[in-house]
C-alpha positions, 0 to 999 in steps of 0.5 A, spaced: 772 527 228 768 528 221 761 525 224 755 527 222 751 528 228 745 534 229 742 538 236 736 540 235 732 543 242 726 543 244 720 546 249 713 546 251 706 549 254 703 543 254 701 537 249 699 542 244 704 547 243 710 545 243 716 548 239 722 545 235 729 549 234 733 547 230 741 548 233 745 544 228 743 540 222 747 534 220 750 537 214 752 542 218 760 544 221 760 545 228 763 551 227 762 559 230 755 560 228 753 553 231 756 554 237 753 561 238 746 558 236 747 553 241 749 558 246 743 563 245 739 556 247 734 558 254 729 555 258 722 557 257 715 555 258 713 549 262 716 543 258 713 537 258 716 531 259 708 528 261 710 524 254 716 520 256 712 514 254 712 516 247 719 520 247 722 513 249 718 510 244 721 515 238 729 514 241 727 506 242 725 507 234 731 511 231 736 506 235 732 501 231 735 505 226 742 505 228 741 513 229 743 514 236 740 520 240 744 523 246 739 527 251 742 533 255 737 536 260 738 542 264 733 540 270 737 538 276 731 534 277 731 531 270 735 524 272 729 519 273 725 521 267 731 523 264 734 515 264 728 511 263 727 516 256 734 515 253 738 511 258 741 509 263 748 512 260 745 517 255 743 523 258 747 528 262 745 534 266 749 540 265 747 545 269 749 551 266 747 552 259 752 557 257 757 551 258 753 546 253 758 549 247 764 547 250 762 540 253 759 538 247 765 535 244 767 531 251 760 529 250 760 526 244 767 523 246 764 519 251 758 516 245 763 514 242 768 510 246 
């Protein structure tokens, strides 16, 4: 649809050591290679949602700026926190990360609408 929109991942072995990965940058198509990335993604460590406080704070601060952010959990225990962080309507748990590339589009359908 033209939209700009980014993926980027994250995991954590606790509050000092948590990593970043970029999947698809704005500038970028969602094209083959970030598909590919996107698919590669896998759980790892131990992430650590003990700081939902301050992700709900980070989302609340870029709604503030009219960016919106969409959370994708791959822990099937992940609804409470997971809601009280992006919102009621703005997360999913998809269970299967293999599946991500091909819902990524219906997600976006359902920001959308």
């Amino acid at each position: 649809m033209g939209d700009a929109f980014a993926v980027v991942a994250f995991c954590s072995n606790g509050r000092d050591d948590v990593g970043l990965f970029p999947v698809k940058d704005f500038s970028e198509r969602y094209d083959q290679p970030a598909r590919a990335r996107l698919a590669g993604l896998r759980a790892g460590l131990s992430t650590r949602m003990g700081g939902a406080a301050d992700a709900r704070k980070a989302v609340q601060t870029l709604a503030h700026n009219a960016i919106n952010v969409f959370g994708i959990g791959l822990d099937g225990a992940g609804t409470g926190y997971l809601g009280r962080i992006f919102g009621r309507r703005n997360f999913v748990v998809i269970d299967q990360i293999a599946r991500l590339p091909d819902k990524l589009p219906l997600l976006y359908m359902r920001l959308t609408s």
